[in-house]
C-alpha positions in Angstrom: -61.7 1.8 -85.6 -61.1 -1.0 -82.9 -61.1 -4.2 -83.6 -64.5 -4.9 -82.0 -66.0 -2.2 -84.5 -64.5 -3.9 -87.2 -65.6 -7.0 -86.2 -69.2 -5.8 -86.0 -69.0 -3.8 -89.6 -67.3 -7.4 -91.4 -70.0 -9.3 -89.8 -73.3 -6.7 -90.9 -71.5 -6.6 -94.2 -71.1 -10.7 -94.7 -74.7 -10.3 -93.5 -75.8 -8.2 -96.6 -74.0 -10.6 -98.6 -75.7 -14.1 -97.1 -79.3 -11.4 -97.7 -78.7 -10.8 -101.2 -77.8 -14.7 -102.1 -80.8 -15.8 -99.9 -83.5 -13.4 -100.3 -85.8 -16.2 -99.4 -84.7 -16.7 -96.5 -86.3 -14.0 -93.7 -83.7 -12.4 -91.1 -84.5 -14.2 -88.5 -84.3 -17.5 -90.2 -80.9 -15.7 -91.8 -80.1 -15.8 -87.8 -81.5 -18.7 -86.6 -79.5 -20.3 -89.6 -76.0 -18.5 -88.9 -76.3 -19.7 -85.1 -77.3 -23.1 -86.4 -73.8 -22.9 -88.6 -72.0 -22.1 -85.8 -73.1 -25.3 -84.0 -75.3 -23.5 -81.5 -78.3 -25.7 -81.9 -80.2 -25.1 -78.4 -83.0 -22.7 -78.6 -81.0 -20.1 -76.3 -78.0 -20.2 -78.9 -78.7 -16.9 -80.5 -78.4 -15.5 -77.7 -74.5 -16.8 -76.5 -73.7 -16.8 -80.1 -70.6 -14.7 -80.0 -69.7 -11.8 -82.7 -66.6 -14.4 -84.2 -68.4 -17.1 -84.4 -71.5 -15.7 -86.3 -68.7 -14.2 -88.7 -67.0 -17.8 -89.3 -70.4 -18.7 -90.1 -71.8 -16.5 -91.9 -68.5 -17.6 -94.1 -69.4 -20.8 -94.0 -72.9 -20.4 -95.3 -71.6 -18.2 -98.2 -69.1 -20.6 -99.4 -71.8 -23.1 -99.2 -74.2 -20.9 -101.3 -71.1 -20.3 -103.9 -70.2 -24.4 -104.3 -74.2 -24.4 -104.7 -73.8 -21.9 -107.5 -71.3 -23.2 -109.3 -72.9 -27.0 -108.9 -76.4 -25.6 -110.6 -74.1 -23.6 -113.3 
């Protein structure tokens, strides 16, 4: 697997993760908040959003969804 492939299969499965601790949250808001994570704030920022970045956010969002957890508990 190249590291390109990998990248792509840590980021769909941090993905899965972010969907199954926000299942309120639809997949394109699940986007639309990842590229909003990763500072890309324009409406084009999806789109330039790179594959590293979206991890390092996705990241980000679940460590924020884990504090949030153990805040509530």
């Amino acid at each position: 697997m190249t590291n390109r492939e990998q990248l792509r299969s840590d980021l769909l499965n941090a993905l899965a993760e972010l969907g199954r601790l926000r299942p309120e949250w639809r997949f394109g808001q699940t986007i639309a908040n990842v590229s909003m994570a990763a500072g890309r704030m324009d409406a084009g920022g999806v789109w330039d959003l790179e594959d590293e970045e979206a991890l390092t956010a996705v990241r980000t969002l679940l460590n924020q969804c884990a504090h949030e957890q153990r805040v509530s508990a």
